[in-house]
C-alpha positions as CSV (number, residue, x, y, z in Angstrom):
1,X,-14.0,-17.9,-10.0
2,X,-16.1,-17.5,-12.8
3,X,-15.5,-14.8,-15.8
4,X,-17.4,-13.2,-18.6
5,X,-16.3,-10.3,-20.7
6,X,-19.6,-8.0,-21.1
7,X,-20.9,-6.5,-24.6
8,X,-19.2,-4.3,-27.2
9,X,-18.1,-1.0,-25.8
10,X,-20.1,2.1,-26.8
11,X,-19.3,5.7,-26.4
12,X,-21.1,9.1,-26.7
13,X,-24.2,7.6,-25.4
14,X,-26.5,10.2,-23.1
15,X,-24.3,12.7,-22.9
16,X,-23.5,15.4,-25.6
17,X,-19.6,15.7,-25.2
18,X,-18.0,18.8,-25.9
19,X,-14.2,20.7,-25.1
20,X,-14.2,20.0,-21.0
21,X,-15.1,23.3,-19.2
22,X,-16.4,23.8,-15.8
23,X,-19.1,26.6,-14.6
24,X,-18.2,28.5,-11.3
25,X,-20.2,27.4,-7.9
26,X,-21.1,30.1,-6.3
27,X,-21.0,28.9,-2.9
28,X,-19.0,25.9,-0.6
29,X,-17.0,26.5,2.4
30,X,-13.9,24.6,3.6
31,X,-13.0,24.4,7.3
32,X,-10.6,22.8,9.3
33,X,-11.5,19.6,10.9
34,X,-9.4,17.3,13.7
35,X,-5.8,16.0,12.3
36,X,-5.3,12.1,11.5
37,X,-3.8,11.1,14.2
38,X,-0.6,10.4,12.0
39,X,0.6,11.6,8.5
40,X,0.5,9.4,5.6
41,X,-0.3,9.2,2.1
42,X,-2.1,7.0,-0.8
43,X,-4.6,6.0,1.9
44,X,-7.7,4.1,1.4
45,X,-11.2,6.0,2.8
46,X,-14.3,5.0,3.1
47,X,-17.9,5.7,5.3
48,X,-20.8,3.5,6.6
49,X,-22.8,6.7,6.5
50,X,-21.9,7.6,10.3
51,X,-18.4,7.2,10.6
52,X,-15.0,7.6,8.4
53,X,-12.4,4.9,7.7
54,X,-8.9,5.3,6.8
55,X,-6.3,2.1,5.8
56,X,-2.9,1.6,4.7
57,X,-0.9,4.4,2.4
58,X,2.6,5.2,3.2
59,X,4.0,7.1,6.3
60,X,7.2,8.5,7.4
61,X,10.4,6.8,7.0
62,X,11.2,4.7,10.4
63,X,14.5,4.2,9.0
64,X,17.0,7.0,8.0
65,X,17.5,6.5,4.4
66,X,14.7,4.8,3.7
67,X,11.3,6.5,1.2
68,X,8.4,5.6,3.4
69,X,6.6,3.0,6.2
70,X,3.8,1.1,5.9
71,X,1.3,1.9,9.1
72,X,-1.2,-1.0,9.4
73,X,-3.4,1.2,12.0
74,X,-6.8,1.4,10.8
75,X,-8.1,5.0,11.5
76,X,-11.7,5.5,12.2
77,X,-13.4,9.2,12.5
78,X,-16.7,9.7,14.4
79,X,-17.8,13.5,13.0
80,X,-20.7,13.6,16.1
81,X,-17.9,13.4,18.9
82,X,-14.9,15.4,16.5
83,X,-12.5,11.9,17.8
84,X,-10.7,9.5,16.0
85,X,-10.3,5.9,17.2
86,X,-7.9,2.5,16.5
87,X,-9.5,-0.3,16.5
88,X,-7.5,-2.8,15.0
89,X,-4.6,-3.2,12.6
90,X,-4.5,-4.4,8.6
91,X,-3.3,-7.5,8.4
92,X,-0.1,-6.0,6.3
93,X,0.8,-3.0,5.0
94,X,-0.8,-2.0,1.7
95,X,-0.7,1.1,-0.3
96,X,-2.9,2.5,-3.3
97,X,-5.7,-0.2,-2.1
98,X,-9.2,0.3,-2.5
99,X,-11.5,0.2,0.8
100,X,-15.4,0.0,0.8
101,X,-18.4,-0.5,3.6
102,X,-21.3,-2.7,2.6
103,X,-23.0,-4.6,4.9
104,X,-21.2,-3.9,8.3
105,X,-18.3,-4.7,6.8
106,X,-15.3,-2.9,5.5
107,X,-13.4,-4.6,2.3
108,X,-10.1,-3.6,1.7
109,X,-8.8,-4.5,-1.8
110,X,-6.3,-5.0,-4.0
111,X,-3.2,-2.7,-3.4
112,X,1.1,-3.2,-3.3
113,X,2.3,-4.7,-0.2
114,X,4.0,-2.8,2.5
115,X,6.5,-0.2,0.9
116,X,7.3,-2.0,-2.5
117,X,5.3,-1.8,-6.1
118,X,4.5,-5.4,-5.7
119,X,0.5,-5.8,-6.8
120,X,-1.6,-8.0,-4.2
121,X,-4.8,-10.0,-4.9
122,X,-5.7,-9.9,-1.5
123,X,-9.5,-9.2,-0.5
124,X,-9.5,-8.5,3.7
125,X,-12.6,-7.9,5.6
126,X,-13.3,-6.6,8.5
127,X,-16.1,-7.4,10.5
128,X,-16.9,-4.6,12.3
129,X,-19.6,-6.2,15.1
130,X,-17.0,-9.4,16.0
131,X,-14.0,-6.8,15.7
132,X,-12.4,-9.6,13.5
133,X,-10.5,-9.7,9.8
134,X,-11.3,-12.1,7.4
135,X,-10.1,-13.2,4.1
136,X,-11.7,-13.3,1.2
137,X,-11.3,-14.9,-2.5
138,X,-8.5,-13.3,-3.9
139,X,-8.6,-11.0,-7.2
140,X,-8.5,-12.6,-10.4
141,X,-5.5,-10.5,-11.8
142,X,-3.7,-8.9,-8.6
143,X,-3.4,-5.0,-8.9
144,X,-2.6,-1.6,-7.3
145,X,-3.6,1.8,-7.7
146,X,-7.1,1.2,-9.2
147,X,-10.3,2.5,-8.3
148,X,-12.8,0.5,-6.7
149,X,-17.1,1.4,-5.8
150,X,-20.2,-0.4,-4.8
151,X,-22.9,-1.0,-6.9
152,X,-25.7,-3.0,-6.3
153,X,-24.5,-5.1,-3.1
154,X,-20.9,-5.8,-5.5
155,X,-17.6,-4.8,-5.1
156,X,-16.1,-3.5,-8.6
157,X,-12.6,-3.5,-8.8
158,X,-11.0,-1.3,-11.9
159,X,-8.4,-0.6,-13.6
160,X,-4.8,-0.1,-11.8
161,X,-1.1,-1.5,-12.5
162,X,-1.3,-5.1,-12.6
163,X,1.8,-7.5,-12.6
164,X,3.3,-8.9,-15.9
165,X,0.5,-7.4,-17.8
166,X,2.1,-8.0,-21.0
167,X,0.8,-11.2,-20.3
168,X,-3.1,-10.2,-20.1
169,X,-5.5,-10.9,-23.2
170,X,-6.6,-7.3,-24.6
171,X,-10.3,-9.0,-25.0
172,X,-10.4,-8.9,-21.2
173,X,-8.5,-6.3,-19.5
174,X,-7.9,-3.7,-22.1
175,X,-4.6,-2.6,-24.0
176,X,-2.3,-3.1,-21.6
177,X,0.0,0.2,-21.2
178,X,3.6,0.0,-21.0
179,X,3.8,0.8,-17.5
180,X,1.3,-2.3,-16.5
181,X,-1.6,0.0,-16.3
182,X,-4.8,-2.3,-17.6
183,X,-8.5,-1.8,-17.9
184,X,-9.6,-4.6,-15.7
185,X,-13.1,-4.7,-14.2
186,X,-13.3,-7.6,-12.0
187,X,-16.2,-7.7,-9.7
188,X,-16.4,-9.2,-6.2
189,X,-19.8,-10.8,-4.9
190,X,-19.9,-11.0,-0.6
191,X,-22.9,-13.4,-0.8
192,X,-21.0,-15.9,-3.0
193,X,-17.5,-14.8,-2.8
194,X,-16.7,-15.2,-5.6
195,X,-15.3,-12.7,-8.1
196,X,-16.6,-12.7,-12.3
197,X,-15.0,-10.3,-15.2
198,X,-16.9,-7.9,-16.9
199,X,-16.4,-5.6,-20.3
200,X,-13.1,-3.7,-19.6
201,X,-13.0,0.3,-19.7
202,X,-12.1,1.9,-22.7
203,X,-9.4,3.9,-21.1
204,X,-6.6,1.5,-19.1
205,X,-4.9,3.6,-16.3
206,X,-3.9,4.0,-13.1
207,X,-4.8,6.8,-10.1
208,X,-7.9,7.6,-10.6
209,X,-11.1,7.8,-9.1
210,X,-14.5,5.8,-9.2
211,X,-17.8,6.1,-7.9
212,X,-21.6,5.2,-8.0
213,X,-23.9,7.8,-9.2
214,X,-27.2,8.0,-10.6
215,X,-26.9,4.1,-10.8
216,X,-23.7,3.5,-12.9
217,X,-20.4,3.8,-12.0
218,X,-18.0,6.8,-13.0
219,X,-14.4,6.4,-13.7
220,X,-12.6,9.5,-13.2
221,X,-8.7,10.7,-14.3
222,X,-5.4,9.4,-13.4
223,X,-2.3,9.0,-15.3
224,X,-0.8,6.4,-17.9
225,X,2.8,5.9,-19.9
226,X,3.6,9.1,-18.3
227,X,0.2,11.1,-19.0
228,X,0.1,12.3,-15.8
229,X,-3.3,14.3,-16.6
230,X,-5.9,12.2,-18.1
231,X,-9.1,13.8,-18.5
232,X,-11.1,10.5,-19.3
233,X,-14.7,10.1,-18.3
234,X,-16.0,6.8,-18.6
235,X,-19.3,5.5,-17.3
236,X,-20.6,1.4,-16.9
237,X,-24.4,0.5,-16.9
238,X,-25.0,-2.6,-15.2
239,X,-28.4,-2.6,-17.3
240,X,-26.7,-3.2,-20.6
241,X,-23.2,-4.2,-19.5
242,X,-21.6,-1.5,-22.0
243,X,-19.6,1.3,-21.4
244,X,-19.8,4.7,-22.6
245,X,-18.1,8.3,-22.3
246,X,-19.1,11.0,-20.3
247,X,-17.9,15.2,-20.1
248,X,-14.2,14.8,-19.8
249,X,-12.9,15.9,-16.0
250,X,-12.1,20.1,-16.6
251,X,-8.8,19.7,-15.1
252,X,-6.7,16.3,-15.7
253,X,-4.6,14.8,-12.7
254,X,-4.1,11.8,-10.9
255,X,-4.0,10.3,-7.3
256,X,-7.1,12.0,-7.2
257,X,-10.2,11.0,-4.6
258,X,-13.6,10.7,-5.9
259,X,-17.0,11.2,-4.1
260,X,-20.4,11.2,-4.4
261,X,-23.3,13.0,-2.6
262,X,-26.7,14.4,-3.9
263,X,-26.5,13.5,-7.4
264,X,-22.8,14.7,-7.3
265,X,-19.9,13.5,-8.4
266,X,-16.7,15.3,-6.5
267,X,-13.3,15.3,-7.3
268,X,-10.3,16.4,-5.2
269,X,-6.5,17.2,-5.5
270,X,-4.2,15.2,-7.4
271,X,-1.0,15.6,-8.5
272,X,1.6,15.2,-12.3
273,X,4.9,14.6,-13.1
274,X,4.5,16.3,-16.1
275,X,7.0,19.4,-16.7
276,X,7.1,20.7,-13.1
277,X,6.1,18.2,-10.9
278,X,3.1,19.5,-8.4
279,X,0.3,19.1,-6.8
280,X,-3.7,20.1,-7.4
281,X,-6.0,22.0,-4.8
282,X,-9.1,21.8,-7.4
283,X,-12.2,20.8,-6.0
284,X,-14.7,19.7,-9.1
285,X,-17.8,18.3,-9.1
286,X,-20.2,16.6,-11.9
287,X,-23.7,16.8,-11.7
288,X,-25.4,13.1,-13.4
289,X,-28.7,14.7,-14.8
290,X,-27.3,17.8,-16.4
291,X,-24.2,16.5,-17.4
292,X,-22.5,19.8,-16.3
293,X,-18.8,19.9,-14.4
294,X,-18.4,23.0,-11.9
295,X,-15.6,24.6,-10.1
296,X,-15.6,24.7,-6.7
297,X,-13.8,26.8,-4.1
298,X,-10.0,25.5,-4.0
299,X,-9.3,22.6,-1.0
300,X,-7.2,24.9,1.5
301,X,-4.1,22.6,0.5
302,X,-3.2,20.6,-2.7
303,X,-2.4,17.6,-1.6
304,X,-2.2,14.0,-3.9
305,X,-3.2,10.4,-2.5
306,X,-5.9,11.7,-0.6
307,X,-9.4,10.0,0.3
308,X,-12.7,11.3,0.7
309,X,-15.4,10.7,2.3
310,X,-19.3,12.2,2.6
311,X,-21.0,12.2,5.8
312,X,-24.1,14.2,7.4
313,X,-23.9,15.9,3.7
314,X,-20.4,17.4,4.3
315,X,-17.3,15.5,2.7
316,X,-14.4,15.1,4.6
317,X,-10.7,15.4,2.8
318,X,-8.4,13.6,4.2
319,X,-4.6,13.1,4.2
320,X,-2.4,13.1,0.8
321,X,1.3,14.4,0.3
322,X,1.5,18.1,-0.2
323,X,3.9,17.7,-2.8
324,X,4.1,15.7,-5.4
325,X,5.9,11.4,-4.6
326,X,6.6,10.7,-1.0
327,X,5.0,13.3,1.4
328,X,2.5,13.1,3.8
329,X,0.2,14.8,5.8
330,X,-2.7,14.5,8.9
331,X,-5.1,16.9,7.0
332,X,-8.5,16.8,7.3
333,X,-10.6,19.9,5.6
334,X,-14.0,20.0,5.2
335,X,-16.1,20.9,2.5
336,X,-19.3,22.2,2.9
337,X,-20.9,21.8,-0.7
338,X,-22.9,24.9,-2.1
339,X,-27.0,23.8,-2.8
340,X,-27.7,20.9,-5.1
């Protein structure tokens, strides 16, 4: 493993920052697309361009008594045929993990094993021509609920609760919150395998949202010592390895799931904890040239721990709990985005 901590964080830079508001889209449709084949919740999503992938999350009890399962059943959607296929299983259970295709491969990352709050290093990939799972280097500083996008052919990993994290240097993963939540960015590289550190967010957290767009990454929302609705906006440059802050999200939540497509940045559902607990049907989007946020039409049901997914130019919302903690759901809505 090799690390580096990047250059001196910057702020304000590109984008004239103001009191978040959102103009209204005019247009976007939502319809109804086939069920997940189970219900579940804080899954992992992702798309080779053609098909969906869904990992891990929680299910239903099996056992009276007990808060959830841990389904190892990796889902995958084909939008041409309308079916959804099994092809393997995880490995183990994980939850709040993050999932990405590069390459023919899907990387699963990061997450708490099975049903507990325990953060896993774990890197797992699976080779979709050999059918076969791998393992890869493990993450430097083990953590759940963090956001994870491709960028360049690299896997970054950010953000998330991370275990004994009063024990982690500021320099290099942030203020470390209370709850564990850090501001990590550790970066995974399939050629080398081999994972390096780079300059920490400003913002540490949990539950929120990343994504590439316009060439930088986007870091979206989610919650901290019991800010359930963080607004934060934070965007990386891989040209000068400093971070900055973008238009804050219009409506703050967490468990969120983040999407690009066009020049787009989309955001979905969410839920807080904060006076009554509840969960979001906003659908928001971000456009990367004009800097502008705008509402969309309201997902047919607020739902938390969702994933998303954009295929053929339509993005596909899948699963989450309708309420706020342990529910679950085999949702799948579709969004049909008004005109770039």
């Amino acid at each position: 493993m090799s690390t580096s901590v990047g250059r001196i964080l910057l702020f304000g830079i590109g984008f004239l920052l103001s009191t978040p508001t959102a103009l209204t889209a005019q247009e976007g449709t939502w319809a109804e697309g086939p069920p997940l084949p189970e219900d579940r919740t804080e899954v992992s999503v992702t798309t080779d361009g053609d098909r969906i992938f869904l990992a891990g999350g929680f299910g239903p009890p099996e056992v009276a008594g007990e808060r959830a399962s841990a389904p190892r059943a990796l889902w995958v959607y084909d939008p041409e045929s309308g079916e959804w296929s099994s092809p393997t299983e995880l490995p183990h259970g994980v939850h709040h993990a993050g999932l990405a295709y590069l390459d023919g491969r899907i990387y699963l990352v990061g997450g708490f094993r099975e049903t507990s709050f325990d953060p896993v290093g774990d890197v797992w990939i699976y080779d979709l021509e050999v059918d076969e799972w791998l393992e890869g280097e493990p993450i430097p500083t083990p953590r759940g609920a963090g956001a994870l996008a491709v960028l360049h052919g690299r896997l970054h990993w950010i953000g998330g609760n991370a275990e004994e994290g009063d024990h982690l240097h500021d320099l290099a993963h942030g203020e470390v919150a209370e709850d564990g939540s850090v501001a990590t960015h550790e970066v995974y590289d399939p050629v080398t395998n081999s994972w390096s550190r780079l300059a920490p967010m400003p913002t540490s957290r949990n539950h929120h949202g990343a994504t590439m767009l316009d060439g930088r990454l986007h870091v979206i929302g989610g919650r901290a010592d019991g800010d359930f609705e963080l607004t934060a906006h934070e965007v990386y440059d891989p040209q000068s390895e400093e971070w900055q802050a973008a238009p804050d999200l219009p409506t703050g939540r967490s468990g969120i799931a983040v999407v690009s497509l066009d020049g787009w940045m989309y955001v979905f559902g969410g839920e807080t904890f904060a006076g009554p607990s509840r969960t979001f049907d906003e659908a928001e989007r971000f456009h990367a040239t004009s800097g502008e946020w705008e509402t969309l039409p309201s997902m047919p049901t607020p739902r938390h721990g969702l994933g998303a997914a954009a295929v053929g130019g339509s993005i596909h919302v899948l699963s989450g709990g309708p309420g706020a903690g342990f529910t679950f759901s085999d949702l799948h809505e579709i969004l049909e985005p008004p005109n770039p």
